[in-house]
C-alpha positions as CSV (number, residue, x, y, z in Angstrom):
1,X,0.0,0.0,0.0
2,X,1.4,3.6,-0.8
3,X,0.9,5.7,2.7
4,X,-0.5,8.6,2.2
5,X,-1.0,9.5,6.2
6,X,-0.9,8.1,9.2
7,X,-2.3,8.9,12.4
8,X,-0.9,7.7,15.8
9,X,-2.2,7.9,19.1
10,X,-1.7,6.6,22.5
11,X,-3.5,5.4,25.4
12,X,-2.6,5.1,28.6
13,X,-4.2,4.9,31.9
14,X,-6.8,1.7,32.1
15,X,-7.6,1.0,28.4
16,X,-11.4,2.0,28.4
17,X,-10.4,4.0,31.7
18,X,-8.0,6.6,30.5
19,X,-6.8,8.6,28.4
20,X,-6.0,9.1,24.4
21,X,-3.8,11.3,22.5
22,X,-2.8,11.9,19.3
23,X,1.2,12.4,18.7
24,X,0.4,15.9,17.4
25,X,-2.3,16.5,20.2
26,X,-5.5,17.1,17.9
27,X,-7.4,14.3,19.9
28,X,-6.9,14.6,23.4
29,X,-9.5,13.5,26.0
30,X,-9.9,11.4,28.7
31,X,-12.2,7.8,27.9
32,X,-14.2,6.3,30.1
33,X,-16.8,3.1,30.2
34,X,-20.0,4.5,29.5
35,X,-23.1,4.2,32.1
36,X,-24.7,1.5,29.8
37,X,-21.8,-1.0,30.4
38,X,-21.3,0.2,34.4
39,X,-18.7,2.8,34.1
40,X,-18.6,6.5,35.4
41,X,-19.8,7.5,31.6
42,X,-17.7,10.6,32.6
43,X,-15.5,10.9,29.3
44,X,-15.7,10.1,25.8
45,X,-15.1,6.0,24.6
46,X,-13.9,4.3,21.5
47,X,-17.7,4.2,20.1
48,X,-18.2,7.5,20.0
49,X,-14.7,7.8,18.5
50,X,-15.5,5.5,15.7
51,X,-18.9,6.6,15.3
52,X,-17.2,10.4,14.2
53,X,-14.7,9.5,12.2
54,X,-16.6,6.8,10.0
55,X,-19.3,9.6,10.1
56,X,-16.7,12.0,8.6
57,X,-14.9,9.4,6.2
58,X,-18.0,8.0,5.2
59,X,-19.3,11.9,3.8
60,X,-16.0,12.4,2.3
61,X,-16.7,9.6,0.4
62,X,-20.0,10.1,-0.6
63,X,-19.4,13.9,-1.6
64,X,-16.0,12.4,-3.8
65,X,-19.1,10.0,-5.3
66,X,-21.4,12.6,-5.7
67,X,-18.4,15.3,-8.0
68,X,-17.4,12.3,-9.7
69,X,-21.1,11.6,-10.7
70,X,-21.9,15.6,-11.3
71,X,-24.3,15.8,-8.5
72,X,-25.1,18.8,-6.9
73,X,-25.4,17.6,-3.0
74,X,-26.0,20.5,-0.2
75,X,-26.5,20.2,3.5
76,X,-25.2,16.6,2.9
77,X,-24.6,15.2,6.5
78,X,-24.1,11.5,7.3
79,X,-25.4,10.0,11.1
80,X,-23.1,6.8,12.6
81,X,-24.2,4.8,15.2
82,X,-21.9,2.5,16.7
83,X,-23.2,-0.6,19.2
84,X,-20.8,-2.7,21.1
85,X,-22.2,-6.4,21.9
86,X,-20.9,-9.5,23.1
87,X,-20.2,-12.3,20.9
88,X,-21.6,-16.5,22.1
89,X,-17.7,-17.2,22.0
90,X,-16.6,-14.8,24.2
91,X,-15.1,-11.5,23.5
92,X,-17.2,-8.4,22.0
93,X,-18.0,-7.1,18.7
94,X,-19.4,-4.1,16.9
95,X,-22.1,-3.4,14.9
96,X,-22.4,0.5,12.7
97,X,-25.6,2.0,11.0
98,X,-24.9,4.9,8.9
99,X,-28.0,7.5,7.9
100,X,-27.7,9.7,4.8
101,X,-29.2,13.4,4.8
102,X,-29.2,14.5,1.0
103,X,-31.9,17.4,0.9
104,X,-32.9,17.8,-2.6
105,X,-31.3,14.9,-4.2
106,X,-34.0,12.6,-5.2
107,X,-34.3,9.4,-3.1
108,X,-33.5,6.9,-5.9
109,X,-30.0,8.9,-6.8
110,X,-29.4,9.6,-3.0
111,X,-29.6,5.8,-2.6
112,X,-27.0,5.0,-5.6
113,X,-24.3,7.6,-4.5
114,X,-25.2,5.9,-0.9
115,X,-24.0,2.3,-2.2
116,X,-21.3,3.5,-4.3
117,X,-19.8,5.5,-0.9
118,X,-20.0,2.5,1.0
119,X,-18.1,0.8,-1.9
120,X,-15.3,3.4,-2.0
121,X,-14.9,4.5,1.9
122,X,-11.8,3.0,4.0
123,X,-13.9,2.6,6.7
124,X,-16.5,0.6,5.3
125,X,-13.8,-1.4,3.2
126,X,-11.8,-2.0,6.4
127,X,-15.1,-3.9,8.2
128,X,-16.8,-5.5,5.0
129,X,-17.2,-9.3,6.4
130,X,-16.0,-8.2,10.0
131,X,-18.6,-6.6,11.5
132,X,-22.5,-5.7,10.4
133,X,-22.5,-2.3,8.8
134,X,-26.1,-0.8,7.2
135,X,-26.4,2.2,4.9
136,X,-29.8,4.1,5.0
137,X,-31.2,7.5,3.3
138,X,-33.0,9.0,5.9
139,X,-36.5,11.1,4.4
140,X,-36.7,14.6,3.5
């Protein structure tokens, strides 16, 4: 693969207890377990992390679709959820629904520049066949 960035960050303290920074100190907050699974809930947590930046990577790629294409999209914004569950063999895994706001892009096109973004993103390329990932245009 020819690198064209890489990000690096560290985390210290108690893994989901803790603390995360980036090397050039962008990202830097402290993480904590969130109420749902019994922690304090008093900082952010990988979810949340994951959830914005697929948000973010997943619109990047849609817009790049949509030029491409010739497709005016404005007020374009993307939603992520991210759920944390645990698998029957132990361990835990993730699950990701992604929401499409395309105002004034017809619903039929909106859904094609959808697909072809989840085709196209790193995010969604990195966890094809690892973890469940749905797309969805949300209505006008």
């Amino acid at each position: 693969m020819k690198v064209l960035y890489t990000a690096e960050a560290l985390a210290t303290g108690e893994g989901r207890n803790g603390h995360v920074r980036s090397t050039d100190g962008r990202v830097d907050l402290d993480v904590a377990v969130p109420k749902e699974m019994g922690g304090s809930g008093d900082g952010s947590n990988p979810e949340q992390l994951f959830a914005a930046g697929y948000a973010a990577c997943f619109h990047s790629a849609l817009l790049g679709v949509a030029r491409q294409r010739k497709i005016a999209v404005a007020d374009s914004a993307i939603g992520a959820s991210v759920s944390i569950g645990p698998l029957e063999a132990g361990g835990y895994t993730l699950a990701v629904h992604l929401e499409a706001s395309l105002p004034g892009v017809e619903r039929a096109v909106a859904q094609e520049l959808v697909e072809a973004a989840h085709q196209v993103c790193p995010y969604s390329n990195a966890t094809r066949g690892n973890i469940d990932v749905t797309v969805a245009v949300v209505e006008e």
